[in-house]
BAKE-47625 format. One line per 2 residues: number of its first residue (from 1); for each residue x, y, z of C-alpha. Coordinates in nm, 2 decimals, decimal comma, padded with zeros to 4 digits, m for minus. Example, Ala and Ser with C-alpha at 12.3 -4.5 7.8 and 13.67 -1.06 7.14 Angstrom:
2
1) 01,23 m00,45 00,78  01,37 m00,11 00,71
# end
This chain:
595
1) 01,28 13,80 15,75  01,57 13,62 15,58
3) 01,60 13,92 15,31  01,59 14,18 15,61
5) 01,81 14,06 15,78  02,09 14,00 15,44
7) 01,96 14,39 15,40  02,12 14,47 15,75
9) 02,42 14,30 15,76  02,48 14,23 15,39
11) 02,85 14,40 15,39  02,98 14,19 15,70
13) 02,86 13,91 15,53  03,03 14,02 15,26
15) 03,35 14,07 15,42  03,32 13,71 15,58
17) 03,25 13,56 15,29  03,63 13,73 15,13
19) 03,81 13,61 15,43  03,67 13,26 15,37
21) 03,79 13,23 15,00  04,10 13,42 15,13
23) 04,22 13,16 15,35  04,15 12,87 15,15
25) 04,46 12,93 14,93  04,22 13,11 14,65
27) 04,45 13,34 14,44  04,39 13,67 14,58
29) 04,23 13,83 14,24  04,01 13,56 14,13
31) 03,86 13,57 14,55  03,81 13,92 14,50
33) 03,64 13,88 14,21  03,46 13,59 14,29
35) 03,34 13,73 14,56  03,25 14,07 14,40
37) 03,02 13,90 14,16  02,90 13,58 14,38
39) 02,71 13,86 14,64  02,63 14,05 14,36
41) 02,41 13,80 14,21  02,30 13,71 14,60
43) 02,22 14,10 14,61  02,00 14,12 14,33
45) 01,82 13,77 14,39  01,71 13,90 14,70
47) 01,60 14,24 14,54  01,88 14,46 14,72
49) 02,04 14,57 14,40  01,83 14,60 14,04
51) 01,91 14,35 13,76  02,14 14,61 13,58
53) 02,40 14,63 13,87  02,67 14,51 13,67
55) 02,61 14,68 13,30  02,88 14,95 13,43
57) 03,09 14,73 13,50  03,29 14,66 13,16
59) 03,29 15,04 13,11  03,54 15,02 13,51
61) 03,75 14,76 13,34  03,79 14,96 13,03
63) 03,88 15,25 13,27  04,17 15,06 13,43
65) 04,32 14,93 13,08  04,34 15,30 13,02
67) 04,48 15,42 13,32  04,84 15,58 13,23
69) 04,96 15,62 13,55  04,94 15,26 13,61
71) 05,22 15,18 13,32  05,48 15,36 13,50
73) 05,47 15,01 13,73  05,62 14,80 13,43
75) 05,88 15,08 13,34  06,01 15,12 13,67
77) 05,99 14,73 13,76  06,20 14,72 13,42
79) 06,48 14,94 13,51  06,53 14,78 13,86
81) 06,53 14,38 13,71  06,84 14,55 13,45
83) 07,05 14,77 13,67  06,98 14,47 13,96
85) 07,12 14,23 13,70  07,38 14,37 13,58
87) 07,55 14,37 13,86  07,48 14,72 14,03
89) 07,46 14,60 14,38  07,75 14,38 14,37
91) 08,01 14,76 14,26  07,77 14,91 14,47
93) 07,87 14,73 14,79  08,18 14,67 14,73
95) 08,25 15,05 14,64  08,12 15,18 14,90
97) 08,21 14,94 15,17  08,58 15,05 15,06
99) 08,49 15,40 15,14  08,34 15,36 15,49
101) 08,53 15,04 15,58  08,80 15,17 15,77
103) 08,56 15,31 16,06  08,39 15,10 16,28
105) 08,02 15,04 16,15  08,15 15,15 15,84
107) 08,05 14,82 15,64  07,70 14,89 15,79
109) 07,67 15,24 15,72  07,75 15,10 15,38
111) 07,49 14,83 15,31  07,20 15,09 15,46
113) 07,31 15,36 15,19  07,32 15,08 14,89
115) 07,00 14,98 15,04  06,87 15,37 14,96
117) 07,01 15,33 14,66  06,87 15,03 14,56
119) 06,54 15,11 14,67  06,52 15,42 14,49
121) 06,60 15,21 14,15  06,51 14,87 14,17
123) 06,19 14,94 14,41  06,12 14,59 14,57
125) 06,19 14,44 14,84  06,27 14,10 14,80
127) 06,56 14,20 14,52  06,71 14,45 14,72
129) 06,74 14,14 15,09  06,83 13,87 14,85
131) 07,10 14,05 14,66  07,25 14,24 15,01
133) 07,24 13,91 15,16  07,41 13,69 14,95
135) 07,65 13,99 14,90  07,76 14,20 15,24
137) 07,61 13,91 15,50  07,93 13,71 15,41
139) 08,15 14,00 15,46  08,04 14,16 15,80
141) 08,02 13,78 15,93  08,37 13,73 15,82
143) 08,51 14,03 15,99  08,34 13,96 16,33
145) 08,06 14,20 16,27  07,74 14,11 16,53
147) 07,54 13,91 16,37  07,21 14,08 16,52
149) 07,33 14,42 16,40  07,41 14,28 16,06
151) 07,07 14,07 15,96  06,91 14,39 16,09
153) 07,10 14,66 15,90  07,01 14,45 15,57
155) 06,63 14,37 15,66  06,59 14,70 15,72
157) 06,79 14,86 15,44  06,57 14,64 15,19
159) 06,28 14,74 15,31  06,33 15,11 15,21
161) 06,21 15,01 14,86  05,83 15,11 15,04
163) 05,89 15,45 15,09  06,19 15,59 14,88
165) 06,07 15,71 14,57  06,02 15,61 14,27
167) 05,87 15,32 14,47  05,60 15,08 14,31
169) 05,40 15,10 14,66  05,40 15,52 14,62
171) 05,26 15,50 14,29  04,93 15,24 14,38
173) 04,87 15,43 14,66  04,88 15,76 14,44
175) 04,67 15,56 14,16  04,39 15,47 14,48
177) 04,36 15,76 14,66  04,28 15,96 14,31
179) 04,59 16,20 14,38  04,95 16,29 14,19
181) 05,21 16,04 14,15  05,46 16,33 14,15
183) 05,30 16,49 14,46  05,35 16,15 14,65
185) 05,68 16,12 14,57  05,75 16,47 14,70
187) 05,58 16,41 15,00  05,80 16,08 15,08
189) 06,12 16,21 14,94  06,18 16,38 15,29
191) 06,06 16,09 15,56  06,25 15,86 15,34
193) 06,59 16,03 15,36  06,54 16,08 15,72
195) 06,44 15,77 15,80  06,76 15,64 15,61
197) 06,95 15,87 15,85  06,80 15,75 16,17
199) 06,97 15,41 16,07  07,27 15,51 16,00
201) 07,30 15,71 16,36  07,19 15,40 16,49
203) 07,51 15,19 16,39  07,68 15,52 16,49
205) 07,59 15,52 16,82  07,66 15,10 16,84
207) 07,98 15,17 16,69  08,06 15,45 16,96
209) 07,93 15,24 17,28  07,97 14,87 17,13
211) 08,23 14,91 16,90  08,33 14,56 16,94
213) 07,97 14,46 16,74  08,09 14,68 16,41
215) 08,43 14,63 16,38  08,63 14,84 16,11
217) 08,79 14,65 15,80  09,12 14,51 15,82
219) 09,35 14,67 15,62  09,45 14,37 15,40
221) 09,10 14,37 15,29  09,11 14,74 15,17
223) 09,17 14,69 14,79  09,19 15,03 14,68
225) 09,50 15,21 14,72  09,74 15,43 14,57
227) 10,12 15,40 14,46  10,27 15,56 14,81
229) 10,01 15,31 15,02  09,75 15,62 15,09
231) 09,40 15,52 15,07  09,26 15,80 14,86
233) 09,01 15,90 15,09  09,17 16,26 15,10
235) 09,11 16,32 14,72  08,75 16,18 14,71
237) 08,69 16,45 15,05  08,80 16,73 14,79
239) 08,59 16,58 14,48  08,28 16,56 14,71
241) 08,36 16,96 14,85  08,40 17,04 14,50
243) 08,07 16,89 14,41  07,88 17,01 14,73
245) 08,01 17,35 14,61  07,87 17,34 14,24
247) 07,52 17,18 14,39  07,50 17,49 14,62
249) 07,62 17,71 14,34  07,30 17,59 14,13
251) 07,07 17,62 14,39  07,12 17,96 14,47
253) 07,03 17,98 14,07  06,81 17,72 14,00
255) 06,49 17,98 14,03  06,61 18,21 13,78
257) 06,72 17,91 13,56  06,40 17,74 13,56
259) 06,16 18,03 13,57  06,32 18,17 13,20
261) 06,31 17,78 13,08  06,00 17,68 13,20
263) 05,82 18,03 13,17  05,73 17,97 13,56
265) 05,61 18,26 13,76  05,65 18,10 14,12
267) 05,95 18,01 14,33  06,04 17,58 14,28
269) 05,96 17,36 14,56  06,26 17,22 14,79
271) 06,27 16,90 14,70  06,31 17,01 14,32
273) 06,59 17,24 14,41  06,72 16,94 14,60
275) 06,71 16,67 14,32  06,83 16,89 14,07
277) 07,13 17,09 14,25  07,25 16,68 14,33
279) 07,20 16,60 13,94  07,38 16,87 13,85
281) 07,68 16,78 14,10  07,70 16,46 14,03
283) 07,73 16,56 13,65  08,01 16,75 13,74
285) 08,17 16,40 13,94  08,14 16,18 13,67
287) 08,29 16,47 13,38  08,62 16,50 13,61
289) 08,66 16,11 13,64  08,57 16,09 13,29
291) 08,87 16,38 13,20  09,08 16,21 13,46
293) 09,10 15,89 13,34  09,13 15,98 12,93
295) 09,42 16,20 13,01  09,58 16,04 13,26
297) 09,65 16,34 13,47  09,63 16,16 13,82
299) 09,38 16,43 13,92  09,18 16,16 14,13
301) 09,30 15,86 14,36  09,19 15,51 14,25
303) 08,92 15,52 14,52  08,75 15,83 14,41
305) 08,78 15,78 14,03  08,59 15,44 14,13
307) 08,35 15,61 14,31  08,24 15,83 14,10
309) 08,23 15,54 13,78  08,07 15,30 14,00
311) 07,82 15,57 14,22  07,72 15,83 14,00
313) 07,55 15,65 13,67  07,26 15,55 13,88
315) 07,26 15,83 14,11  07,24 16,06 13,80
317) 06,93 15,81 13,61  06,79 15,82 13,93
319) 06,77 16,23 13,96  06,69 16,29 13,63
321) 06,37 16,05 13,65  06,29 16,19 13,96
323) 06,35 16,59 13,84  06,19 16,52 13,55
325) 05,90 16,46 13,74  05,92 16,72 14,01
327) 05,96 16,96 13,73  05,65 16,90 13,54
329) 05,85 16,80 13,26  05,77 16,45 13,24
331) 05,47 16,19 13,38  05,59 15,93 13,61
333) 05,51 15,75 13,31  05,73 15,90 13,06
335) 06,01 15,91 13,37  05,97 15,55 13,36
337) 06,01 15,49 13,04  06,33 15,73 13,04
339) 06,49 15,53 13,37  06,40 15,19 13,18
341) 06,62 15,34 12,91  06,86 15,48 13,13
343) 06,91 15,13 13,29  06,92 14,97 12,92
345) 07,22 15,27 12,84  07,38 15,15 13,19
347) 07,42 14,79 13,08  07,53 14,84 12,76
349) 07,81 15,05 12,89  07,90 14,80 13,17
351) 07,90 14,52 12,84  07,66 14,35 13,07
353) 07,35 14,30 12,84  07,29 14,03 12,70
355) 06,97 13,85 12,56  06,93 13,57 12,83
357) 06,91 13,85 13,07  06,69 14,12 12,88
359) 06,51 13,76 12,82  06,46 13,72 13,23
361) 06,42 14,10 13,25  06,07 14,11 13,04
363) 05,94 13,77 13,20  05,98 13,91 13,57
365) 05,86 14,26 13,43  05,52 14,07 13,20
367) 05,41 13,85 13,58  05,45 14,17 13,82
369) 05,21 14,39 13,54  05,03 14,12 13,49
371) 05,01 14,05 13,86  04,88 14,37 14,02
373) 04,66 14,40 13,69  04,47 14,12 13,76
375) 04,48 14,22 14,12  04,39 14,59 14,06
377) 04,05 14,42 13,80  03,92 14,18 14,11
379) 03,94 14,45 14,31  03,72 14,69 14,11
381) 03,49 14,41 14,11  03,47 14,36 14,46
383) 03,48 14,72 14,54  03,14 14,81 14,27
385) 02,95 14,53 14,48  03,07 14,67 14,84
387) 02,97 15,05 14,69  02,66 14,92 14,57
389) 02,52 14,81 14,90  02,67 15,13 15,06
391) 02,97 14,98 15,22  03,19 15,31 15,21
393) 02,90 15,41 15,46  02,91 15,15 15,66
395) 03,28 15,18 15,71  03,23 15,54 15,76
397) 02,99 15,49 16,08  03,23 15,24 16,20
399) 03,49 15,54 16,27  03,20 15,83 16,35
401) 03,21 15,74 16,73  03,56 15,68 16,78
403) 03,75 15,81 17,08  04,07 16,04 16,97
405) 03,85 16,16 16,66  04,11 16,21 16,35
407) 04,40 16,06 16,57  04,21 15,74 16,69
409) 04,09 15,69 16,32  04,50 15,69 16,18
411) 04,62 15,51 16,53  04,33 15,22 16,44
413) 04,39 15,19 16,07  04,80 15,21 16,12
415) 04,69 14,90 16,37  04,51 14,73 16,09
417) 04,77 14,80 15,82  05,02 14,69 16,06
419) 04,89 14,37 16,09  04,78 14,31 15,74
421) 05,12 14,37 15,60  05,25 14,10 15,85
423) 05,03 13,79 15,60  04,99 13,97 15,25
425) 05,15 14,17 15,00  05,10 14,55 14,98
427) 04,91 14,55 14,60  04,67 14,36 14,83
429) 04,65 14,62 15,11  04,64 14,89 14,85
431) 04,37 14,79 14,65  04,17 14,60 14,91
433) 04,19 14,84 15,21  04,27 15,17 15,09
435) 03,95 15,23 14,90  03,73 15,12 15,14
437) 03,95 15,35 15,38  04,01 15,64 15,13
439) 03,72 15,77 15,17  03,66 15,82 15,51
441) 04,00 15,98 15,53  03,89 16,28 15,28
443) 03,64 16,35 15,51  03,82 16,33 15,85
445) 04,19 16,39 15,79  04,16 16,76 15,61
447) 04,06 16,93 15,94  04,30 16,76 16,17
449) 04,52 17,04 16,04  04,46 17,42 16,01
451) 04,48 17,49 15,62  04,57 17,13 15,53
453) 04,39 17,10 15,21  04,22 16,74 15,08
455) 04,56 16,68 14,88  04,73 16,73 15,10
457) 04,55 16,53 15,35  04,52 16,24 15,09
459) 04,91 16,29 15,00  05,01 16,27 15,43
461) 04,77 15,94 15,48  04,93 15,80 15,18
463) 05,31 15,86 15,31  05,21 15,71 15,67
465) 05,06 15,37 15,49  05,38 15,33 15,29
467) 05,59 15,38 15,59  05,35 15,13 15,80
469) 05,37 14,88 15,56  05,77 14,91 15,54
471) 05,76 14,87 15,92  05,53 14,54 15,87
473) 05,78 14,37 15,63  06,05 14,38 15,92
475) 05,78 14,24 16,25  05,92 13,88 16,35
477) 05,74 13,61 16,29  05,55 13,69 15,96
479) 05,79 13,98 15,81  05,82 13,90 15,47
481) 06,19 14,09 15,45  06,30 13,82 15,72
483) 06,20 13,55 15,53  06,36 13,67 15,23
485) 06,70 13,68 15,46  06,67 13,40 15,61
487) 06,63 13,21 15,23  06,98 13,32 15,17
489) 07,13 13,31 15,50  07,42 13,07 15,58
491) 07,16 12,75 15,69  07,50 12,53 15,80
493) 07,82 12,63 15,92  08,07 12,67 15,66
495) 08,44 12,77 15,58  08,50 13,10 15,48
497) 08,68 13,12 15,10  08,90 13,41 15,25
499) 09,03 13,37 15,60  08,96 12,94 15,61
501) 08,81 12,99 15,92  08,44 12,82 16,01
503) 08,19 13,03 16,04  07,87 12,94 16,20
505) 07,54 12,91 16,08  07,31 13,26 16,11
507) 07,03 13,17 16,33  06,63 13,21 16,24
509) 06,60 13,40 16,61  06,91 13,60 16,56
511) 06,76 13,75 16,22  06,43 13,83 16,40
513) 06,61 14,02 16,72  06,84 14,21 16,46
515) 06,46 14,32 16,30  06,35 14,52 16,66
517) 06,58 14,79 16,70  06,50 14,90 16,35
519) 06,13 14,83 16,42  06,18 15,08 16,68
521) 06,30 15,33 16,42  06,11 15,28 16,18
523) 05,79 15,32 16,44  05,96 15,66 16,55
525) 05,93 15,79 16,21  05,57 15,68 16,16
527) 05,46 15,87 16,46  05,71 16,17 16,35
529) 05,53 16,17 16,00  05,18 16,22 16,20
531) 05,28 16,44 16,46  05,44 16,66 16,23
533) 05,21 16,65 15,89  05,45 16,95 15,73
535) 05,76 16,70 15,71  05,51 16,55 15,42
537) 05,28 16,87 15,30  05,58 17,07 15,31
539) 05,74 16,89 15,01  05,43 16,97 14,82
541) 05,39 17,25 14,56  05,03 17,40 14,66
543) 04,84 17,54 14,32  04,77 17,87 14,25
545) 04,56 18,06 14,51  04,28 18,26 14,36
547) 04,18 18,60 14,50  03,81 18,57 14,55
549) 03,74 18,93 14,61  03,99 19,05 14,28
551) 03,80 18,79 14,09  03,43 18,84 14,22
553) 03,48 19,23 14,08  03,64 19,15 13,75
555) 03,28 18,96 13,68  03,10 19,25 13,85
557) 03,28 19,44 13,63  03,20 19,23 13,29
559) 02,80 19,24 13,42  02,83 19,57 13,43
561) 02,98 19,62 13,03  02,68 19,75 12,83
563) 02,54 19,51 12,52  02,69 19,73 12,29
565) 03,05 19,74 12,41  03,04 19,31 12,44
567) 02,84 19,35 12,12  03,15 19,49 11,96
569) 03,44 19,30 12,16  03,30 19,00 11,98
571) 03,18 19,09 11,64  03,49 19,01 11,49
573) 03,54 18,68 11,64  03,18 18,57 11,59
575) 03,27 18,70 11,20  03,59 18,52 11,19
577) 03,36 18,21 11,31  03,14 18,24 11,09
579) 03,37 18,21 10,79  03,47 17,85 10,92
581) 03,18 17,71 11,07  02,87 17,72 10,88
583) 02,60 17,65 11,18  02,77 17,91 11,35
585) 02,64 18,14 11,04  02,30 18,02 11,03
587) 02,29 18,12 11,36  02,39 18,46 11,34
589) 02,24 18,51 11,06  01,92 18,39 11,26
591) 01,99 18,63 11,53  02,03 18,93 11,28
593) 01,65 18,91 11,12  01,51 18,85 11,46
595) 01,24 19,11 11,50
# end
């Protein structure tokens, strides 16, 4: 009775038994583990699984030590910890708060493009809050700048290191739903971007109906200007419409370009023509400051030269990693390893590395591999004991007889992720949930859409978890961005180095009510991404399609050959064989006296 009824219900149990070790403080690898083999043993006592169960399961470890696509995590955690501390954020904000200062929400509109940028290089969230806090929260709170509007802009900025690839979350989701890094950071390149422009028209619409909450920069506090007292904003307009002309001029080329380089036969994908033509433009920026500043010429304003010095290094690593990719010539591996480089190059030019810091650098990159490897190993052990006693099908049956079909299924697991990202960290979510969930998406998601294909499918779920989990880093009270913030938020009132005036303390709640309007946003663009599946597919390059009819006759066609003709198409190979390969001569040899 006992055993039937652990039979029935041994997955629940199962389940219950993970959430127990779970909330007992456990370390979330060793539970999973634990609890992998504890109900494995349970399992096989009570006859449900045979005494071999776990014989394969060395050969699974094995399989993740060798798993490349998992090494791009150390390379790109590496190039994020060096440009991070080096001080790229710091001439990031200030560079390009000059630029967008003098308008109202221009500080703002600042922070949410560093925050892009940052995401897109350093890839985590907690660096890119911290360092925007302790950098831009002073500012906008000295100028008078609301501070709901302000926490907000820099939650949410931070948490774009989820979506904006070459994110860490993109490639453990790529790595667990058995699909291409390079294809999921195609298909987020787009939601990403967009997302980061539904936040800035957000502070563009405040600044329009409550400009008194985003307040422009006083011009004391504009640093950057030339001999005659212009701000240089007029030759850094021309720089950027002589670069937007050079990137258009290349994309209009990039086809033939690439199809005589790379021997291609079909037309590139958008978001390669996209990542490139910007490569190639902001080659062309950095050349002209370079030839400005040697000579002397004067041919840029202060501003723009320090723009493009402080701007276009990373913007450049970060194309070329990400081109590399898109063009097939490089792994997200070997792009890694290139942007680690890059990064390395970046700090040596900036004579900002030094051992204590390359010293930091490989301790914070050595715990984060060694983190989600550990992580990634208890949950292959956990997941052979769950797949063992059928658990895939049981979650499978779970979604058979849900209302809403394809939709209910992503509108309940988007609740689930939700929720779950609001209490643990996304390598748990990724290899905890989305196996067990994987599957049942493969089989329910491809025919949602009319010619969406299973990688596709796979490639669009992954996108909308990466997104759901940036939106649950933001939700008050358990958002792990807000805690971040509020570590390094202004706990006391204080007086401000600059103006000498006190400035109070930022409050938990006003952090938390900054967090909903870009809730809101980022919600918008979840449901965008599933209403409209092509804003993800569409960045994806589909493979060849194969015309069944053309190739059914070609092997009609080969049937049809008589012995004699094939006899004679491959007598000379099979003599050239023969030469080389002794058994291969026996055996025609064999064939020859055959009566």
């Amino acid at each position: 009775m006992e055993a039937t009824f652990l039979a029935q219900n041994f997955v629940p149990i199962m389940f219950g038994g993970l959430l127990v070790l779970l909330l007992t403080g456990f370390p979330v690898a060793f539970a999973l583990a634990a609890c992998g083999l504890g109900f494995g043993y349970i399992g096989m006592e009570a006859g449900l699984f045979p005494p071999s169960l776990f014989q394969a399961l060395p050969l699974r470890i094995f399989g993740i030590m060798q798993n490349d696509t998992l090494l791009a995590i150390p390379f790109f955690t590496f190039m994020g910890i060096i440009l991070q501390k080096s001080g790229m954020a710091e001439d990031l904000l200030e560079t390009v708060g000059q630029v967008f200062g003098p308008v109202r929400g221009g500080v703002a509109i600042a922070v949410i493009l560093v925050g892009a940028l940052l995401a897109a290089t350093t890839g985590v969230v907690a660096a890119a809050v911290i360092s925007m806090g302790l950098i831009s929260l002073p500012i906008m709170l000295r100028y008078g700048y609301s501070r709901v509007i302000a926490t907000g802009a820099i939650t949410a900025s931070g948490t774009l290191a989820q979506a904006i690839p070459p994110s860490l979350v993109l490639i453990v989701l790529a790595d667990q739903l058995g699909r291409s890094v390079g294809d999921m950071y195609a298909g987020a390149l787009l939601p990403g971007l967009l997302l980061v422009g539904l936040y800035v028209l957000f502070i563009v619409v405040v600044a329009i109906f409550k400009p008194a909450m985003v307040p422009a920069l006083p011009p004391e506090a504009r640093i950057y200007r030339e001999a005659n007292g212009k701000s240089g904003h007029v030759s850094l307009m021309v720089l950027l419409i002589l670069c937007t002309v050079v990137g258009y001029a290349w994309a209009m080329s990039h086809d033939s370009v690439m199809m005589a380089w790379l021997e291609r036969t079909q037309a590139a994908p958008s978001d390669e023509v996209v990542i490139m033509s910007m490569t190639v433009a902001s080659l062309v920026a950095l050349s002209l400051a370079i030839v400005n500043r040697v000579t002397g010429m004067g041919l840029l304003s202060k501003l723009a030269e320090q723009v493009t010095f402080v701007l276009m290094p990373p913007l450049i690593l970060i194309f070329l990693v990400l081109g590399t990719i898109f063009l097939g010539v490089a792994t997200p591996t070997e792009g890694g390893a290139m942007g680690a480089l890059g990064a390395l190059i970046l700090a040596i030019g900036k004579r900002r590395l030094s051992m204590p810091l390359m010293n930091q650098a490989l301790e914070n990159t050595a715990k984060l591999a060694s983190f989600v490897l550990f992580i990634l190993i208890g949950s292959t052990v956990f997941s052979f004991t769950f797949n063992a006693a059928d658990g895939h099908i049981w979650v499978e049956h779970l979604f058979v007889d849900m209302p809403g079909g394809a939709i209910g299924f992503l509108i309940v697991v988007n609740l689930l992720i939700f929720i779950l990202g609001c209490f643990i960290d996304f390598f748990e979510i990724a290899f905890i949930v989305i196996p067990i969930l994987a599957p049942v998406a493969e089989k329910i998601l491809p025919g949602m859409v009319p010619g969406m294909t299973a990688d596709q499918a796979m490639i669009w779920f992954g996108v909308i978890v990466a997104m759901n989990l940036q939106t649950s880093f933001l939700t008050p009270p358990f958002g792990f961005a807000l805690f971040y913030l509020r570590s390094v938020a202004p706990k006391n009132d204080y007086k401000d180095r600059i103006t000498g005036e006190n400035i109070p303390a930022v409050k938990t709640t006003e952090i938390y009510k900054g967090s909903i309007a870009f809730i809101v946003l980022q919600l918008i663009m979840v449901a965008s991404i599933i209403a409209f599946p092509n804003l993800v597919t569409g960045g994806i390059q589909e493979g060849v399609k194969i015309d069944a009819d053309a190739a059914l006759e070609q092997m009609l066609e080969v049937e049809n050959k008589s012995q004699d003709e094939q006899a004679d198409e491959l007598k000379p190979e099979s003599e050239e064989a023969t030469e080389d390969d002794p058994a291969k001569a026996l055996e025609a040899d064999m064939k020859a006296n055959k009566p």
